[in-house]
C-alpha positions in Angstrom: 0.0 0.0 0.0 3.1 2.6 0.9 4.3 1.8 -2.5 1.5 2.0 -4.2 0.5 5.6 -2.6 4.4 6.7 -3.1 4.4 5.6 -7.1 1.0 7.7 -7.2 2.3 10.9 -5.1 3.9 13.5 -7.8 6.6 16.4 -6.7 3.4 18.9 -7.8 0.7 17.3 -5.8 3.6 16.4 -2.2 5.5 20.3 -2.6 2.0 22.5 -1.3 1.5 19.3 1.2 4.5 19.2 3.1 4.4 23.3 3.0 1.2 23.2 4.9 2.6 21.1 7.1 5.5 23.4 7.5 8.3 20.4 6.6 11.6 21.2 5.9 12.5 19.4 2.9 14.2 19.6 -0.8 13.8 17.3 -4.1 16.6 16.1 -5.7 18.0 18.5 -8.6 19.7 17.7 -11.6 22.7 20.2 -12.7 20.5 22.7 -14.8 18.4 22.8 -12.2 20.8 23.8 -9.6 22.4 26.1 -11.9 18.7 28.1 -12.5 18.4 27.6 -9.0 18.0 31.6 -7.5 19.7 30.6 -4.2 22.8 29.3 -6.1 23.0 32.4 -8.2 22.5 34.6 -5.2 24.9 33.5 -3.1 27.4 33.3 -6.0 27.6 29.0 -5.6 28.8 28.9 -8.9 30.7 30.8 -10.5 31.1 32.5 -14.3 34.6 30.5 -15.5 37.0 34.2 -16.7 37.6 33.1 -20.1 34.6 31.0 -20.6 31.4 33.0 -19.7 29.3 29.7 -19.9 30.6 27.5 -18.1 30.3 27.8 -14.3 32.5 26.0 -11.5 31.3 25.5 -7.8 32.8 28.4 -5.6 34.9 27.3 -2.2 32.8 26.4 0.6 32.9 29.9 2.4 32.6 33.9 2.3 34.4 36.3 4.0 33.1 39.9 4.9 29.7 39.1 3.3 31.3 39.1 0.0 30.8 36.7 -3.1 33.8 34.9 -4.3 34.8 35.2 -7.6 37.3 33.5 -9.9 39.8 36.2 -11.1 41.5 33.9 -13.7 41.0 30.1 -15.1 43.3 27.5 -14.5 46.8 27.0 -16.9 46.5 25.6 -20.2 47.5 22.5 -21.6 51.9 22.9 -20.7 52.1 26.7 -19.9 54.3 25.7 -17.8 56.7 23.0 -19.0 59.6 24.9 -20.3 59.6 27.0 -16.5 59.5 23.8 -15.0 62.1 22.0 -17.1 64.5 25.1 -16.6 64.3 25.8 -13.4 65.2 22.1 -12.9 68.5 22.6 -15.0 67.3 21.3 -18.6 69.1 23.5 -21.4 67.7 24.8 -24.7 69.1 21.7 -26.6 67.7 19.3 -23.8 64.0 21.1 -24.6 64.3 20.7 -27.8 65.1 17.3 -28.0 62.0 16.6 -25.9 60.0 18.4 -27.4 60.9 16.9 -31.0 60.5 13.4 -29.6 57.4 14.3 -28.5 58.1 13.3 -24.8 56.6 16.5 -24.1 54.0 18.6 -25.3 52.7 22.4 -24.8 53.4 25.9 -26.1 57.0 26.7 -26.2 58.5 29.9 -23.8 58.2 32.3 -26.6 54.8 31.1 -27.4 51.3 32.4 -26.3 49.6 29.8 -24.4 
C-alpha cells in the first residue's frame, strides 16, 4: 500500500503538502536545475569561469566579509608551464628541444602564447 500511494504521489501534488505542514524538505535537482536555482545564483555558488562566460564551477565552501567569491582567472593551459619547469630544474635549450621533437613533451613553447 506505501508503494502504491508513493508511485501515485507526484513532486506537484507532495510540494503545497509538506508546505502546509510546515516540513523542511528539498527534491533532488539535476545540474541545470541547480544552476537556474536563485539561491545558487545569489549566493554566488557557482561561479562564471574568466575566459569562458558559460561554463560555471562551484565556488569554495565559504565567504568572508559578506562578499561573493569570484574567480579572477582560469586554471593554466594544456603545458604553460613546461619549459619553467624544465628550466628551473637545470634542462638547457638543446635538452628542450630534443623533448619536445620526440614528443616526450607537449605544450606551447616559452616564446609562445599559451
Amino acid at each position: 500500500m506505501f508503494a502504491a500511494a508513493i508511485a501515485n504521489t507526484t513532486r506537484a501534488s507532495l510540494e503545497p503538502r509538506l508546505k502546509a505542514e510546515g516540513c523542511i524538505f528539498s527534491f533532488f535537482a539535476s545540474p541545470p536545475e541547480v544552476l537556474a536555482d536563485q539561491a545558487v545564483i545569489d549566493n554566488g555558488y557557482a561561479m562564471t569561469h574568466p575566459t569562458h562566460p558559460t561554463l560555471r564551477l562551484a565556488a569554495a565552501p565559504v565567504q568572508f566579509d559578506d562578499e561573493l567569491p569570484t574567480m579572477r582567472r582560469g586554471g593554466p593551459v594544456h603545458g604553460e608551464h613546461t619549459v619553467e619547469v624544465l628550466i628551473e630544474l637545470g634542462y638547457g635549450d638543446d635538452e628542450i628541444d630534443a623533448l619536445f621533437a620526440g614528443n616526450v613533451i607537449d605544450g606551447p613553447r616559452a616564446d609562445e602564447n599559451p
